[in-house]
N, C-alpha and C positions, 0 to 999 in steps of 0.2 A: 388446345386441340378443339376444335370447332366438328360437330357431330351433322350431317345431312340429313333431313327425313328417309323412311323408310316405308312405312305404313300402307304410304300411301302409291308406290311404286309396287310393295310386293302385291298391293291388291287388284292394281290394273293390270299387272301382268298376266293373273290369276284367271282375270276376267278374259282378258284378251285369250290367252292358252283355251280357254271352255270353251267361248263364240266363236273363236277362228275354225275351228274343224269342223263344226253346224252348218257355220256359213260356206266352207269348203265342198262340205257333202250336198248343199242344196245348189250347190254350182255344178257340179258332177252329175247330179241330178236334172238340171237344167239342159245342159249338155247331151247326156246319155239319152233324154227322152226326144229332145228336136234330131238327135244324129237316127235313131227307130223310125221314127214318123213317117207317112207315107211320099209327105212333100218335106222332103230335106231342106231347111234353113239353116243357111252357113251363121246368118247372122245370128240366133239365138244361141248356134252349137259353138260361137266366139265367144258369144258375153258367155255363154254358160264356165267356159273354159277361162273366162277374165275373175267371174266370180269364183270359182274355186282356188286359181292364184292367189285369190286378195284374203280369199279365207285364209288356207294354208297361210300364207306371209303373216298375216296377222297373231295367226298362233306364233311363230317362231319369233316374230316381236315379243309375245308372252312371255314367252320362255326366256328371255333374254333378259327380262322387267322384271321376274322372278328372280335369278339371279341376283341381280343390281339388289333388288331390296331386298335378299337376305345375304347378301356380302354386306352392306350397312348397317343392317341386324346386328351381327354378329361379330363386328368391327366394337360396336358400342356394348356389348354382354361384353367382350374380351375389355375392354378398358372399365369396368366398371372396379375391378378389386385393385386397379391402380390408383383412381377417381376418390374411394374409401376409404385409400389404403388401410386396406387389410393384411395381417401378416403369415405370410406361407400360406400356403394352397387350402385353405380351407379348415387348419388347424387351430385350434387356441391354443395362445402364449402359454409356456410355463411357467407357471407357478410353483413355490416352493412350497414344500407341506411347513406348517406351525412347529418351532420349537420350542419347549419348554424354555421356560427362564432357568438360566444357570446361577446360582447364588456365591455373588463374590464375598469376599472377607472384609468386614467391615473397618473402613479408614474415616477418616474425616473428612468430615463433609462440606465444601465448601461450595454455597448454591450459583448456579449461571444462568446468566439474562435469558431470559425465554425469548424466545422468536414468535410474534402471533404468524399462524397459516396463514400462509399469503389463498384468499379465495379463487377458484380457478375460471378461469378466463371465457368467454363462451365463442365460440367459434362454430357457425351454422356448416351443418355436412354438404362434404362436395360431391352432388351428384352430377353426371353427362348434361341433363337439362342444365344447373347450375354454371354450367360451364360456357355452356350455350346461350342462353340470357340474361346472365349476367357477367359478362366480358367487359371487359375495360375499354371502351374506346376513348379518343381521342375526338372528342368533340368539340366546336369553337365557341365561344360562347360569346350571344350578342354584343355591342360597343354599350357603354352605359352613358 
């Protein structure tokens, strides 16, 4: 599963959502003052009306940018306790409480080969990043 940035979508969006209605309102503004004037200008009271489009437009690109980067967000929190694997939602495994030693009836004793602990293996955790940059390609590798 290959993970898309985010970060940086949810912030332009962010960005866009705050300056698009600024820039909508000083179009408006633009507009509403050439349309009062005593020499009406069709041409200012257009662009005025062009720039508060482009404001307006631009916030709802916002908002749209926000989405996108918190649907990606939240795509990559949801795979992360697969990524871990972690077991059940949030619980630790059961464990058994300690029993005493039970004392059997003494037989003879005949001793058996000890096994040495096999030492355990190490294997680096699988994070989202992890998955992401270090993915297995298929690369060619020059002629020697």
């Amino acid at each position: 599963m290959q993970f898309k940035p985010s970060a940086g979508i949810f912030v332009t969006g962010l960005l866009l959502s705050i300056f698009g209605p600024i820039v909508g309102a000083i179009g408006i503004g633009i507009a509403n003052s050439a349309s009062r004037s005593y020499f009406y200008d069709s041409g200012a009271a257009a662009g005025g009306g062009f720039v508060a489009f482009l404001g307006f437009a631009t916030a709802l690109v916002g908002i749209i940018l926000i989405y996108i980067g918190a649907t990606r967000a939240l795509r990559i929190i949801d795979a992360l306790p697969h990524v871990l694997n972690f077991q059940g939602q949030g619980q630790a495994p059961h464990v058994p409480a300690p029993q005493p030693p039970v004392q059997q009836p003494q037989q003879s004793y005949t001793p058996q080969p000890q096994q040495q602990p096999q030492p355990p293996t190490y294997s680096p955790p699988q994070t989202p990043q992890h998955l992401v940059y270090n993915e297995t390609r298929n690369e060619q590798q020059p002629p020697i």
